[in-house]
MARDO-498166 format. One line per field, with one value per atom (N, C-alpha, C): residue in one letter; x, y, z; atom name. Coordinates in nm, 2 decimals, always signed. Layout:
BEGIN
aa = [A,...]
px = [X,...]
py = [Y,...]
pz = [Z,...]
at = [CA,...]
! end
This chain:
BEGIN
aa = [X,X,X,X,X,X,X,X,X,X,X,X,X,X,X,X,X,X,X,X,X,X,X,X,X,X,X,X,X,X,X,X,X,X,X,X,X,X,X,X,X,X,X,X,X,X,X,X,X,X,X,X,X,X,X,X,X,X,X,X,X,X,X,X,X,X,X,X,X,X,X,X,X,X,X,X,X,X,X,X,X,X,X,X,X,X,X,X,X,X,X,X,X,X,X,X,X,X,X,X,X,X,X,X,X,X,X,X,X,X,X,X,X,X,X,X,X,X,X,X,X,X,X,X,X,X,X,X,X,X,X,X,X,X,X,X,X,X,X,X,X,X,X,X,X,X,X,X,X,X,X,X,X,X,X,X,X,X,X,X,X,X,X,X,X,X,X,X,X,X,X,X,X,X,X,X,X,X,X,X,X,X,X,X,X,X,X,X,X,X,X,X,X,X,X,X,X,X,X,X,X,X,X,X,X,X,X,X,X,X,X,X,X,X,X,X,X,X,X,X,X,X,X,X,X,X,X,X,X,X,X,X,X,X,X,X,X,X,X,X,X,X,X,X,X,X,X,X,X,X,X,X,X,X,X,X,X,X,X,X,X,X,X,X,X,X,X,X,X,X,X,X,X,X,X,X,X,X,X,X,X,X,X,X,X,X,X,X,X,X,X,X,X,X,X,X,X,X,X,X,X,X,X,X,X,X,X,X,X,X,X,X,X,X,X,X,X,X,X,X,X,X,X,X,X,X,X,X,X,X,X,X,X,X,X,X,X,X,X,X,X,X,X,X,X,X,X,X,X,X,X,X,X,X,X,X,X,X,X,X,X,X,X,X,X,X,X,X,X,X,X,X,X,X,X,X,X,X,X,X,X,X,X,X,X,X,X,X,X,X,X,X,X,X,X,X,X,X,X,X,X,X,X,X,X,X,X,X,X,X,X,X,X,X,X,X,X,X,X,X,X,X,X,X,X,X,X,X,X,X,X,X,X,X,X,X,X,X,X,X,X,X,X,X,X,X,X,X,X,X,X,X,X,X,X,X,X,X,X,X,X,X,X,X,X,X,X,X,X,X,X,X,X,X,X,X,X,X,X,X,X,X,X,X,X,X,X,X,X,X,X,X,X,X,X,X,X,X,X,X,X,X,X,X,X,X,X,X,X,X]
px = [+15.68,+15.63,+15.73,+15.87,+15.99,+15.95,+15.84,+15.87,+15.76,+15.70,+15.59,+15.70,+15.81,+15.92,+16.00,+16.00,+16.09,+16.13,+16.24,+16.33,+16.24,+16.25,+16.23,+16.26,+16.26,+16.35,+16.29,+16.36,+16.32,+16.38,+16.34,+16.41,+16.37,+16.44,+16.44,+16.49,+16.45,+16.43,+16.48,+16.64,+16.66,+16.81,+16.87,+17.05,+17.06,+16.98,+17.00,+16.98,+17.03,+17.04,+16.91,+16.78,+16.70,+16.69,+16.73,+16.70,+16.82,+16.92,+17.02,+16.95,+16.96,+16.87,+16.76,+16.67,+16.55,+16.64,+16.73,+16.79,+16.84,+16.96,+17.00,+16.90,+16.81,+16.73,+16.62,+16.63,+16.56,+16.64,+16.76,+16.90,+16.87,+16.82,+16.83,+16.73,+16.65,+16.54,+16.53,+16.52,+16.50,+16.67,+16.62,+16.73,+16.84,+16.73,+16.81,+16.75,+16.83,+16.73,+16.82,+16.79,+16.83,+16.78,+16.93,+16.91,+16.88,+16.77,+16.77,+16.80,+16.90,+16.97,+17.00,+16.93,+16.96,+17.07,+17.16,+17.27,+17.41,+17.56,+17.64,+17.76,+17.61,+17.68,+17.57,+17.59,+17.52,+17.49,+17.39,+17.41,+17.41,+17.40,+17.36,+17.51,+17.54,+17.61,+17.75,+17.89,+17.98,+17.95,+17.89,+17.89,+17.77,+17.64,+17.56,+17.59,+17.68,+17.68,+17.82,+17.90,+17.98,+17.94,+17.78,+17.68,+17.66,+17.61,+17.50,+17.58,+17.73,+17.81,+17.87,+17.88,+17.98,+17.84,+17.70,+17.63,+17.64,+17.61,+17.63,+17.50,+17.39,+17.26,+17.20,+17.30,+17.22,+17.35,+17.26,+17.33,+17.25,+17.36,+17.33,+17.35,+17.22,+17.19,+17.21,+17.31,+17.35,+17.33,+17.30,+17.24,+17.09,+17.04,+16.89,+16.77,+16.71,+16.52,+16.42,+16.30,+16.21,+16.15,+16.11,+16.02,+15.86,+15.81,+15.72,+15.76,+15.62,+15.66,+15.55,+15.57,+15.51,+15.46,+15.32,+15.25,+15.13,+15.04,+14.98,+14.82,+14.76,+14.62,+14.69,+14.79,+14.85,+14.95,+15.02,+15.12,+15.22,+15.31,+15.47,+15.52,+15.50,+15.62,+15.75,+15.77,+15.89,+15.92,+16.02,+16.04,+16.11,+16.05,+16.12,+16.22,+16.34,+16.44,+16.46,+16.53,+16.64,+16.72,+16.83,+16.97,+16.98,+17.11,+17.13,+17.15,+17.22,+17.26,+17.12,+17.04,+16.91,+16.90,+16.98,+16.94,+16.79,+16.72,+16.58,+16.53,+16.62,+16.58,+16.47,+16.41,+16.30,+16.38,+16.36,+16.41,+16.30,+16.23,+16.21,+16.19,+16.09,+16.05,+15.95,+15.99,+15.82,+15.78,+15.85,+15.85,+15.91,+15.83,+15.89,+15.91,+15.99,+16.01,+16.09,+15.97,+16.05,+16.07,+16.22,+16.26,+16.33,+16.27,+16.32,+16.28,+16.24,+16.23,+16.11,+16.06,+15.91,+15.91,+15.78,+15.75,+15.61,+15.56,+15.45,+15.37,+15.22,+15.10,+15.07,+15.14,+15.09,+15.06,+15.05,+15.09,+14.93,+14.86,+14.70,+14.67,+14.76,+14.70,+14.81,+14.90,+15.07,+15.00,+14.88,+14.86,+14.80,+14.76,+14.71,+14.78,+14.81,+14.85,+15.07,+15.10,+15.23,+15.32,+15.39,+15.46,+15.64,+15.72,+15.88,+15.92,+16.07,+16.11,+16.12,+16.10,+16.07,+15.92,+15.81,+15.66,+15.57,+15.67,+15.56,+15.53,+15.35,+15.28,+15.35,+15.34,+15.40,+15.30,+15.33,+15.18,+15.25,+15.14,+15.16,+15.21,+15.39,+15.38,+15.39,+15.33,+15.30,+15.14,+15.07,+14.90,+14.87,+14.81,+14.77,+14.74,+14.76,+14.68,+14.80,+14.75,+14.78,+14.79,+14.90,+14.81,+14.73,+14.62,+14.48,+14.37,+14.34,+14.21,+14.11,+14.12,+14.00,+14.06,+14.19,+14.24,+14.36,+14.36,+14.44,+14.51,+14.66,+14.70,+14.75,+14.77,+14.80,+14.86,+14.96,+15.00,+15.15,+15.13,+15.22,+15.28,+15.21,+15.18,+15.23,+15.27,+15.31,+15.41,+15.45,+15.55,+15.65,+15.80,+15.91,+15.98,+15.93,+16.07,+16.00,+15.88,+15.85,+15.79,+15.69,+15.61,+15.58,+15.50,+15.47,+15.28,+15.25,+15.16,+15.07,+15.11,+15.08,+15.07,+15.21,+15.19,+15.12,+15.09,+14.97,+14.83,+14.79,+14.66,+14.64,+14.76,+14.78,+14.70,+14.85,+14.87,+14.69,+14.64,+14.47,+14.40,+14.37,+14.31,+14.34,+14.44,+14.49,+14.42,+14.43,+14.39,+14.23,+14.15,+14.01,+13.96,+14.06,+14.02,+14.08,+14.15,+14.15,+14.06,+13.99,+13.90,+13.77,+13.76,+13.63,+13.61,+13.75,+13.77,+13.68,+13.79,+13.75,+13.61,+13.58,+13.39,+13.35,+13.36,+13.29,+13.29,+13.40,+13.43,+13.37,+13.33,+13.26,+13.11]
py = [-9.89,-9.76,-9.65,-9.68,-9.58,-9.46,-9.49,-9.37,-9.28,-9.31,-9.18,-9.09,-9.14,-9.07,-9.00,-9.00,-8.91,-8.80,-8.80,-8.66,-8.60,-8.70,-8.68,-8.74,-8.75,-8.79,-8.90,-9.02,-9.14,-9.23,-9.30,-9.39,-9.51,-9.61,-9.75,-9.80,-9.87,-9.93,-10.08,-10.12,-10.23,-10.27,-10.36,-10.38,-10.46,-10.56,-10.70,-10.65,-10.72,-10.75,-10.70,-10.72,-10.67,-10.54,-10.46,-10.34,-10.25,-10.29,-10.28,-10.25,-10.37,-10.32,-10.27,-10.24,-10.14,-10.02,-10.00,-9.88,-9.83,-9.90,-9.90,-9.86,-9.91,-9.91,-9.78,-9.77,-9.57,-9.46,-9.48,-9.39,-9.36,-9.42,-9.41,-9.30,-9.29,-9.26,-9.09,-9.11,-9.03,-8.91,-8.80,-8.71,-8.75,-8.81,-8.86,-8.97,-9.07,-9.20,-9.25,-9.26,-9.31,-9.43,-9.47,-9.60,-9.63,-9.65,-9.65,-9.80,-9.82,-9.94,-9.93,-10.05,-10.03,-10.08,-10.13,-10.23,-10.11,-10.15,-10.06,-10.08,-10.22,-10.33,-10.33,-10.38,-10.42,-10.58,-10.61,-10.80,-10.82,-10.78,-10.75,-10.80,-10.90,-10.95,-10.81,-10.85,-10.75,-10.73,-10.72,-10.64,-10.54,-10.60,-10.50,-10.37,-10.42,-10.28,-10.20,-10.26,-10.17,-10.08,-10.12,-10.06,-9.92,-10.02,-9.89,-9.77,-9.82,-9.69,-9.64,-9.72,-9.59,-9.53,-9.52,-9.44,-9.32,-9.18,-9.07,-8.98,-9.07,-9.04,-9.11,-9.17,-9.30,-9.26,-9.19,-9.14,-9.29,-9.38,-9.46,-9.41,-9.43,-9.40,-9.50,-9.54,-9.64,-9.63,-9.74,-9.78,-9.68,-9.68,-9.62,-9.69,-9.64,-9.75,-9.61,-9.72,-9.58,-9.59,-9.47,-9.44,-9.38,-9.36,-9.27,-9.23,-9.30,-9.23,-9.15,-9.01,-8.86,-8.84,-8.82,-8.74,-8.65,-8.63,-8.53,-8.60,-8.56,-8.59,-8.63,-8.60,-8.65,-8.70,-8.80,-8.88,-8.86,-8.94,-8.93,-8.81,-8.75,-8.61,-8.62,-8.74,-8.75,-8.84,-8.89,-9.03,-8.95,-9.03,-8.95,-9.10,-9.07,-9.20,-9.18,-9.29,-9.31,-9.36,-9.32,-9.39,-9.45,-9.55,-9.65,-9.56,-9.47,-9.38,-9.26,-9.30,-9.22,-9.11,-9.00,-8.92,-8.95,-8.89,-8.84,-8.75,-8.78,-8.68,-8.72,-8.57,-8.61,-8.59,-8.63,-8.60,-8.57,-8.54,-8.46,-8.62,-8.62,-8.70,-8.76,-8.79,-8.80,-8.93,-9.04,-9.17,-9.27,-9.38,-9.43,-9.60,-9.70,-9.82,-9.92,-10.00,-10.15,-10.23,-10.26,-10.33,-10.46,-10.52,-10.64,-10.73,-10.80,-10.93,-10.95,-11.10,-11.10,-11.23,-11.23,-11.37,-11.42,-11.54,-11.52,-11.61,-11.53,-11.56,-11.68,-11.80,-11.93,-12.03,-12.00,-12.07,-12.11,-12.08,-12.09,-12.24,-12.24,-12.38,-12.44,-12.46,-12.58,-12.68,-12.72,-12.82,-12.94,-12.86,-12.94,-12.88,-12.78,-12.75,-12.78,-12.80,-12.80,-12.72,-12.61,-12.53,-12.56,-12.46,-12.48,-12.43,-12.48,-12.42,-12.30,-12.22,-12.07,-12.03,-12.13,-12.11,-12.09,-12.04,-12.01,-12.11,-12.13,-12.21,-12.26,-12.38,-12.46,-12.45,-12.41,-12.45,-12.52,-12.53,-12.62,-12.54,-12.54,-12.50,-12.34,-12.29,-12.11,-12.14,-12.21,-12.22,-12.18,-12.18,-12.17,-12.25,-12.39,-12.49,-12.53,-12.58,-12.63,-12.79,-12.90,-12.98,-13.08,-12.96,-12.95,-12.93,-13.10,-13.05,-12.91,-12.84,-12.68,-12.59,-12.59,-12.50,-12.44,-12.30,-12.26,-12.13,-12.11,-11.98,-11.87,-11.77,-11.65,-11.53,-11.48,-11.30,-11.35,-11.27,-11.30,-11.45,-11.48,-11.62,-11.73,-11.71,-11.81,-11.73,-11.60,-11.54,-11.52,-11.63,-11.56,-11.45,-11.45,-11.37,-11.23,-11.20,-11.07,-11.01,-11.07,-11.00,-10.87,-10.83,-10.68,-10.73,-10.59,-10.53,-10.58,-10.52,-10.55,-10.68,-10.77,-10.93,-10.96,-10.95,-10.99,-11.02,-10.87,-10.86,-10.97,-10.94,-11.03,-11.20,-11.21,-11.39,-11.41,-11.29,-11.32,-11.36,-11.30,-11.27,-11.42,-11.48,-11.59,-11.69,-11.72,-11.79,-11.80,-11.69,-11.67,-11.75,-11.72,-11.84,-11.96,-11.99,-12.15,-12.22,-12.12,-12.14,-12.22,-12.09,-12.10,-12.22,-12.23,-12.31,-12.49,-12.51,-12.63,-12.67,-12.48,-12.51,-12.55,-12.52,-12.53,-12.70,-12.74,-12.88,-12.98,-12.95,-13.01,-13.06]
pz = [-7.94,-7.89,-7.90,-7.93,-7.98,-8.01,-8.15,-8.24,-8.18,-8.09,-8.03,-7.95,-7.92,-7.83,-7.88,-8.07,-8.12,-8.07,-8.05,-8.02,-7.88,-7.78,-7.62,-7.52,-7.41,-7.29,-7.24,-7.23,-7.18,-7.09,-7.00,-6.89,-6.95,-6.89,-6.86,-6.81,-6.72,-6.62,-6.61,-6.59,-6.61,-6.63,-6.62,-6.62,-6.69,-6.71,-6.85,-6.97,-7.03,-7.22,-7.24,-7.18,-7.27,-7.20,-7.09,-7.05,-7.13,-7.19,-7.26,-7.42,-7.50,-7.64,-7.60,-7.52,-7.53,-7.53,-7.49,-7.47,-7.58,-7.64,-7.77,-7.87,-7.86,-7.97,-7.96,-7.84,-7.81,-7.84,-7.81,-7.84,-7.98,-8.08,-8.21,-8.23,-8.17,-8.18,-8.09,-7.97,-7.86,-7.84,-7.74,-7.75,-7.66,-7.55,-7.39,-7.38,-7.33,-7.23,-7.17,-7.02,-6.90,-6.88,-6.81,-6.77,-6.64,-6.58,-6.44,-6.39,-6.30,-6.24,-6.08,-6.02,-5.89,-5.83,-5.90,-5.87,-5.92,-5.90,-5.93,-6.07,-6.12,-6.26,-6.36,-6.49,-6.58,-6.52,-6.58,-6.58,-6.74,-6.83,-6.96,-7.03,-7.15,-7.24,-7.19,-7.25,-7.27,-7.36,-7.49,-7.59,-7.57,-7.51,-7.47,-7.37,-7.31,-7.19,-7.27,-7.34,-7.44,-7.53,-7.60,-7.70,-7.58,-7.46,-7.37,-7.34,-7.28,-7.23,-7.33,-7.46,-7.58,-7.62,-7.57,-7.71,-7.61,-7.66,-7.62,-7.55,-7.61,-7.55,-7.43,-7.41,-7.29,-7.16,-7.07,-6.93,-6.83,-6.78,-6.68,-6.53,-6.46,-6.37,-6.25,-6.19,-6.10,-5.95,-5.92,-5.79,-5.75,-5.84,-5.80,-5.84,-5.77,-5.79,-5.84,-5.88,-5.89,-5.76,-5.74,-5.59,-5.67,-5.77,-5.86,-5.96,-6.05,-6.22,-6.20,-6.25,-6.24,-6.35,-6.36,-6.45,-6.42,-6.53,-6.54,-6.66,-6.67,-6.74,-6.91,-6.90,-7.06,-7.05,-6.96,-6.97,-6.84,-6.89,-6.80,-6.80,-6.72,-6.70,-6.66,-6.60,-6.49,-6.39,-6.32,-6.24,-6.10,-6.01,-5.87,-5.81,-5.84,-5.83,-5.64,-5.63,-5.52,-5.50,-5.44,-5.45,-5.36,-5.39,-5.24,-5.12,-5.13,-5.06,-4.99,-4.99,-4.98,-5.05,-5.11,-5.17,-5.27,-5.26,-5.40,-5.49,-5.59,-5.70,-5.82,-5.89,-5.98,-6.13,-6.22,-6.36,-6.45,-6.51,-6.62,-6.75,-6.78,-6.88,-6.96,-7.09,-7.17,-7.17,-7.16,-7.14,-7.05,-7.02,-6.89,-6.92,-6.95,-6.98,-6.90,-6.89,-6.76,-6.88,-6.82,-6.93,-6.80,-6.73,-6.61,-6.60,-6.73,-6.71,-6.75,-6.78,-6.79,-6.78,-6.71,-6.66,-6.72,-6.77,-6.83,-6.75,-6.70,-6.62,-6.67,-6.68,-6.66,-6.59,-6.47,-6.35,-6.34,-6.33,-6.35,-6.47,-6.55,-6.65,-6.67,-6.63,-6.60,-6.52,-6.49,-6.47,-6.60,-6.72,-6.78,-6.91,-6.96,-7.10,-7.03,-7.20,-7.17,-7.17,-7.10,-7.09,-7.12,-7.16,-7.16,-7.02,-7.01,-6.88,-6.82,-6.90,-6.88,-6.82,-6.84,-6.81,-6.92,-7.08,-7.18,-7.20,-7.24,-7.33,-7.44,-7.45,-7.58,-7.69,-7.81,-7.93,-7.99,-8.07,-8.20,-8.33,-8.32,-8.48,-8.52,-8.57,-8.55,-8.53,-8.48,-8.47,-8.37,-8.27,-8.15,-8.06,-8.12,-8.08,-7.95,-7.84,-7.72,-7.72,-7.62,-7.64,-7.59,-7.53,-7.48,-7.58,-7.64,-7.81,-7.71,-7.81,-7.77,-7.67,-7.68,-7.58,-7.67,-7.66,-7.76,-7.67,-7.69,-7.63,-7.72,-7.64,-7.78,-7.63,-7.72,-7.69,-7.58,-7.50,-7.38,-7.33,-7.30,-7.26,-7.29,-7.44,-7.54,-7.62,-7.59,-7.69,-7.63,-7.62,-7.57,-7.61,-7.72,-7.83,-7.87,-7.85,-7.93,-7.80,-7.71,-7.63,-7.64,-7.72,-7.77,-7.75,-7.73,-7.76,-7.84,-7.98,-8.11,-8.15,-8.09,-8.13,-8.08,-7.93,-7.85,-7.91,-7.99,-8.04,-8.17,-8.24,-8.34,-8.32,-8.23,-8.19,-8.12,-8.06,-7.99,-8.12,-8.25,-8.36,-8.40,-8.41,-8.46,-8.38,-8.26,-8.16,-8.16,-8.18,-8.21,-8.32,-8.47,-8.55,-8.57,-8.45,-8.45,-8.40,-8.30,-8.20,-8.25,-8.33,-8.44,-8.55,-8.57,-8.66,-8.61,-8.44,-8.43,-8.37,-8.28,-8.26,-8.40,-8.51,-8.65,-8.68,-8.64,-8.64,-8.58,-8.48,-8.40,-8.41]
at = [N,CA,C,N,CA,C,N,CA,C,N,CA,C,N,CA,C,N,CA,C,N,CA,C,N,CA,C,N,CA,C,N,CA,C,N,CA,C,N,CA,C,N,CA,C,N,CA,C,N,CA,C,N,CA,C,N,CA,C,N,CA,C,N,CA,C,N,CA,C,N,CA,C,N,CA,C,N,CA,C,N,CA,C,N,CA,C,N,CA,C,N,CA,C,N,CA,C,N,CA,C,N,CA,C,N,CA,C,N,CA,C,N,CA,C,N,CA,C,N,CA,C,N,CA,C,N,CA,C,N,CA,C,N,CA,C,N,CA,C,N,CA,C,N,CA,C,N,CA,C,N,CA,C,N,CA,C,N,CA,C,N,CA,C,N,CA,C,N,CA,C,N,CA,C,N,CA,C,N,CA,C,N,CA,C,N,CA,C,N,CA,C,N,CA,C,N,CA,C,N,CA,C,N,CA,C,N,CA,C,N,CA,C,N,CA,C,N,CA,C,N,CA,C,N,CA,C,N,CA,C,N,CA,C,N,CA,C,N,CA,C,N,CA,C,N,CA,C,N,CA,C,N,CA,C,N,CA,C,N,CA,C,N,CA,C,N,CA,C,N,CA,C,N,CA,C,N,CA,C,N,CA,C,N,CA,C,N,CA,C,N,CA,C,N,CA,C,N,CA,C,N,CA,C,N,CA,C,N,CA,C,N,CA,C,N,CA,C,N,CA,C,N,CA,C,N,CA,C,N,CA,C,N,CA,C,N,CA,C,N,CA,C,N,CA,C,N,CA,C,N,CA,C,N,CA,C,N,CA,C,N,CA,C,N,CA,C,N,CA,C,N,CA,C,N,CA,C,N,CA,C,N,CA,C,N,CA,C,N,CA,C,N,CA,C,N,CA,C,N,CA,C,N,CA,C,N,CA,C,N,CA,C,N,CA,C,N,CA,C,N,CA,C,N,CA,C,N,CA,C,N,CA,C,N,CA,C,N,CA,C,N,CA,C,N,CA,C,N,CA,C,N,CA,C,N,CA,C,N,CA,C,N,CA,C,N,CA,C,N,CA,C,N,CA,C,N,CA,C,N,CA,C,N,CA,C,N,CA,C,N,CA,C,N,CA,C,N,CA,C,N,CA,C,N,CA,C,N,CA,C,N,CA,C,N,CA,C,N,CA,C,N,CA,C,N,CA,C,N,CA,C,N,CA,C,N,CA,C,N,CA,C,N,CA,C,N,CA,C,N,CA,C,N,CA,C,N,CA,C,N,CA,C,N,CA,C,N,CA,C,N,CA,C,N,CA,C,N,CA,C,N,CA,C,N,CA,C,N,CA,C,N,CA,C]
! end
């Protein structure tokens, strides 16, 4: 979702490696992007928080939380932070990005499909297939490594005609 941010002001929300390359990788893109962190550290690789504090567009925002992301009938306007210290200020913004982790909604079928230690669904392969015969996962769920949007819809599209495939089999 970067490039709808070209050349505009962005937060993210997060102190690990992946709140870190989200960042990086907006910098390239965006005029400003903040890092919003409630802690007064990175948890993020030494090479990542070396990337974050030498790039020149990325102002880290330490020991603050969000309290409200602010908008209007067409988007994010703005974030109303807070410090450890109680002060509350609002900033000014076109985009707003949690970048804290992600946990994947499996907890519901770990009793019968097989999951890794993280909770993602195991497939079969790049297929969809589970291994539960007629049970197939796709998107979030089963994607450690891209969890997008876009793959989501994808990996669903894929999962539909496995689906199809093995109703047809039947």
């Amino acid at each position: 979702d970067g490039f709808f941010y070209r050349k505009k002001t962005v937060a993210v929300v997060g102190g690990g490696d992946t709140a870190c390359e989200e960042a990086s990788y907006l910098a390239g893109l965006c005029s400003k992007v903040y890092m919003i962190v409630r802690r007064d550290v990175l948890r993020a690789s030494e090479a990542m928080q070396k990337r974050v504090l030498e790039t020149p567009n990325i102002e880290v925002l330490w020991n603050c939380s969000t309290e409200e992301v602010l908008g209007d009938g067409f988007g994010v306007t703005g974030v109303r932070l807070r410090r450890k210290d109680g002060e509350v200020f609002e900033l000014a913004l076109d985009g707003f990005f949690l970048a804290i982790g992600h946990h994947p909604n499996s907890e519901l079928f770990r009793e019968w499909v097989n999951v890794d230690a993280q909770g993602y669904i195991i497939t079969d392969g790049k297929s969809s297939r589970t291994n539960v015969e007629g049970v197939f996962a796709a998107g979030d769920v089963q994607d450690p490594v891209y969890r997008q949007a876009v793959n989501a819809a994808a990996s669903g599209c894929r999962a539909a005609l496995d689906a199809e495939k093995y109703l047809k089999s039947l």
